[in-house]
N, C-alpha and C positions, 0 to 999 in steps of 0.2 A: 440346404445350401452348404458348399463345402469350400469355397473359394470365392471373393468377392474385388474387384476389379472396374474402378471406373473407366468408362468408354462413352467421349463426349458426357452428353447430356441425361446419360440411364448407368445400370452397375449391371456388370455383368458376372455370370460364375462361371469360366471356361474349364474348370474339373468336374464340375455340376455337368456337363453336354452345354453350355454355353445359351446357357437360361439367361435373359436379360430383361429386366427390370428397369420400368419406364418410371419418371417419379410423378406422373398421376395415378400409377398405384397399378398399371397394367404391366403384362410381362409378355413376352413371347421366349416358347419352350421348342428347340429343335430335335425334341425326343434322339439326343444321342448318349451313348455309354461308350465310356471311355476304357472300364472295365480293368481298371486298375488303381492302385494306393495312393494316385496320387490327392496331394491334399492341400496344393498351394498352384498359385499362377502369375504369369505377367503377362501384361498388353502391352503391344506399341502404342507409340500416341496417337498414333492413325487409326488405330483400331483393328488392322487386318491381321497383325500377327498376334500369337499368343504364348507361351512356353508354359505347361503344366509341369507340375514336378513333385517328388518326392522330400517333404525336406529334412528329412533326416534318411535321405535314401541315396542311391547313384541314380536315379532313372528319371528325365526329364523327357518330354514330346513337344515337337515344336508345330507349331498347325498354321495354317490360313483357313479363316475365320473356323469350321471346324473340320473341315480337309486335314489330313495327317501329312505332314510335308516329310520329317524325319526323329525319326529316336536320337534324345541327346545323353553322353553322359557323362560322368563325372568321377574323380579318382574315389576308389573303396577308402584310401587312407581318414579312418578318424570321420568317415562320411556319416556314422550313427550319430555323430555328439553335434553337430552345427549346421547351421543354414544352408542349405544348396547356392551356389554363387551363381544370379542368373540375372541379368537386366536386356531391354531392348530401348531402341533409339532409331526416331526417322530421320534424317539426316533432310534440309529442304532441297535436296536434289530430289526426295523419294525413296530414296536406299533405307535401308532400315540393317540397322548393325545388332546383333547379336555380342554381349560377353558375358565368358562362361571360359567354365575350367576343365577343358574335357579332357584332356592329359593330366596332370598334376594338380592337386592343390594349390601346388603353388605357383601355376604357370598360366596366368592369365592370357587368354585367345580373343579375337575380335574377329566375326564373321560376317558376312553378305546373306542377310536371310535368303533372299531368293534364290542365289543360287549354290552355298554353304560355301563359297570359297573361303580360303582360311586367309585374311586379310595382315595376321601378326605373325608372320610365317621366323623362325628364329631358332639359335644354338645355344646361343647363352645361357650357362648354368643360373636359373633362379635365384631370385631373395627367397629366404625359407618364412613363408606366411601364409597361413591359411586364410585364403578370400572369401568373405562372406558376405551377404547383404549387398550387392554390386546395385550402384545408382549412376545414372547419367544425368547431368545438371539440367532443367528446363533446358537449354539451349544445345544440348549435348556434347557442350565445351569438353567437359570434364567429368570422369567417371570415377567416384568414390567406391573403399571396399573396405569396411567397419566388419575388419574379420578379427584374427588373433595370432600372436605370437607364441611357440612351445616355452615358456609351459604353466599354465597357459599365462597369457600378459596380451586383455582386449587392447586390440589398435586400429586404426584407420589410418588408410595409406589412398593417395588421390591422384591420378593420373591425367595429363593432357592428351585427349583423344588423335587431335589431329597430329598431333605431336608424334603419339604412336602408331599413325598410319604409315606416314613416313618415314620413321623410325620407328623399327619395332622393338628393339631393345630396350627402349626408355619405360616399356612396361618392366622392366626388371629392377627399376630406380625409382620412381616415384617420387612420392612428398609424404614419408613417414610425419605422420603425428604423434604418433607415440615416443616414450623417452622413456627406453628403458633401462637405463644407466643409472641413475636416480633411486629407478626403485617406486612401485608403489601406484604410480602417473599410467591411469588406463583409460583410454579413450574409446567409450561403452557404446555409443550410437555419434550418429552423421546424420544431417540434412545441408542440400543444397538452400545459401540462402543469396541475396540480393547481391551483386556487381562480384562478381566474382569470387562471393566469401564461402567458409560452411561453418555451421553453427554444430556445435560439438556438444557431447556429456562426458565430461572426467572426472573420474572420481580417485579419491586421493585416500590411500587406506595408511592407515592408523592402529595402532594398541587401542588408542579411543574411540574407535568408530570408524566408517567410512564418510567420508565428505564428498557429495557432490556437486560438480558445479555446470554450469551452462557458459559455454563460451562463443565469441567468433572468430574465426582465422580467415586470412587473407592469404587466398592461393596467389595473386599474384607478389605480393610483397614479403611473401614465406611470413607471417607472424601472427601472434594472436595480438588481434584488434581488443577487445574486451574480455573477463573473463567475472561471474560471479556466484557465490554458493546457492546451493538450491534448498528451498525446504526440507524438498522429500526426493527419495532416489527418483530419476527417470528411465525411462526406457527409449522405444523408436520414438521419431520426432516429426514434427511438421512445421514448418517455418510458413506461418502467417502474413505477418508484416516484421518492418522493423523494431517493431515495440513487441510480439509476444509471439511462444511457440506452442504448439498443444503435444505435449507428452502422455502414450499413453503405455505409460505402467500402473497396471491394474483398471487403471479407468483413464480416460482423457480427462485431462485437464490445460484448461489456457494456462500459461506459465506467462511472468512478466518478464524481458528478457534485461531490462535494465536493474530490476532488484533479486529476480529468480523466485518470486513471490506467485504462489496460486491465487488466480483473480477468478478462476470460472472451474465450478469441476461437474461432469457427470457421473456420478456414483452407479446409478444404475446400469451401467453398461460396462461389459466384462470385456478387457482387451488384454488378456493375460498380463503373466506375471515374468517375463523374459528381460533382463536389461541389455544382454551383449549378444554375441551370435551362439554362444554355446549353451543351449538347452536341452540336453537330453534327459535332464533331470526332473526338468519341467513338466506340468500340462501343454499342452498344444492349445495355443492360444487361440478364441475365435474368429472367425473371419474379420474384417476390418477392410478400408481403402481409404489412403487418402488423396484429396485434390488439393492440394496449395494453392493452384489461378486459380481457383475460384473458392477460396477458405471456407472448404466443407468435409468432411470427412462421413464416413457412414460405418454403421458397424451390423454384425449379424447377432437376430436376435432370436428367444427360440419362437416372439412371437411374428420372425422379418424382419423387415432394415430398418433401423433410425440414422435418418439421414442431419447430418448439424451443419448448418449455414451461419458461420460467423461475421457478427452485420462489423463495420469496418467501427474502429473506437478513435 
């Protein structure tokens, strides 16, 4: 297993040849090779589309279901050190939108899978930010990019889709989270979480340590709604409910989001050691996926998947 990817109701490995994995324990194998590095993926939420990719490489493939539609890819600049920036999004007309950075680092694109038209067509000289970790909100309002600032200074910057359909410049403006005028205030991971908001990790560095904390901001009202320290550092996120998120650096663990307090941890299960997008330095962490509607996440193990269904609290 080399990639792991929920679709519906099974996991599927779209780098693997698109091995899927039912959860009574059965699989169906389309004996394909893909016969390349790649080591990461994304599904639509329809399930038809897919994008493999390299993620510390330039070279992404876009498929239906495992039909090769076209080679995607990505600027060389700085491309070894951080995340390949890729997300998809069905839109409920059925269109499924593609964003990625196939010109620049810093030049976020928005595409018509089907037929690759370039939908953010524009002149405007860029914000200089390297986009990584590209998410579309459940509802695909809004697409977050938990990349980095040179040099470096982790940030999330958040975008209104429709906003930039229409306008495509507005992808050049955004909704910086980061502050880095200050000094110090680095905003390490993003999740999409309920009415509009995202739930953030910032960590606040110091001569004494670094401080991490769990927050939530309000896209529509530009502010941070809550903010509190965490135990222990975190990494990527999943927003649960309103009450907890599961962070998994090192291991998943339930996180409380009103005290930042771990109430549930899996130790057994290895979901690397990465907090921001830039890991080069890193292991490559093991597969992993998670599900938020339905608060479960699964991870890769070397004996297969342990799949966590969190019962509601």
């Amino acid at each position: 297993m080399t990639s792991l990817c929920w679709s519906g109701e099974a996991l599927v490995d779209p780098v693997g040849g698109g091995v899927r994995y039912h959860l009574d324990g059965t699989c169906f194998d389309p004996h394909v090779n893909f016969a390349y590095r790649f080591d990461r993926a994304v599904v639509s939420p329809d399930g038809r589309y897919s994008v493999l990719y390299e993620s510390l490489g330039t070279t992404g493939l876009l498929l239906e279901g495992t039909r090769v539609m076209r080679q995607l890819q990505r600027d060389f600049y700085q491309a070894h050190v951080f995340d390949y920036p890729v997300a998809l999004h069905t839109l409920p007309s059925g269109r499924t939108l593609l964003a990625h950075c196939p010109d620049s680092y810093c030049v976020l694109e928005l595409e018509d899978v089907a037929t690759g038209e370039r939908l953010t067509k524009r002149t405007n000289d860029a914000v200089d930010f390297f986009h990584s970790r590209l998410q579309f909100s459940p509802d695909g309002r809004y697409l977050s990019s938990a990349g980095w600032i040179w040099h470096p200074v982790d940030a999330v910057s958040v975008f209104d889709v429709s906003r930039a359909l229409e306008d495509p410049t507005s992808l050049e403006k955004g909704n910086l989270l980061a502050d880095t005028e200050e000094g110090g205030l680095f905003f390490t991971s993003a999740a999409s979480g309920a009415r509009d908001t995202l739930v953030f990790v910032r960590v606040d560095e110091s001569r004494d340590g670094d401080t991490f904390h769990l927050g939530t901001y309000s896209l529509a009202e530009r502010k941070v709604l809550s903010e509190v320290p965490l135990e222990e550092p975190a990494g990527p996120l999943m927003v649960v409910d309103a009450a907890h998120v599961v962070d998994f650096f090192k291991h998943p663990k339930l996180v409380d989001r009103a005290t930042g307090r771990v109430v549930q941890r899996w130790e057994d299960l290895d979901t690397g050691v990465a907090l921001g997008s830039i890991r080069h330095h890193l292991p490559a962490p093991p597969p992993f996926a998670m599900d938020p509607a339905n608060r479960r996440f699964a991870v890769g193990t070397k004996d297969g998947i342990e799949v966590i269904t969190l019962a509601a609290r």
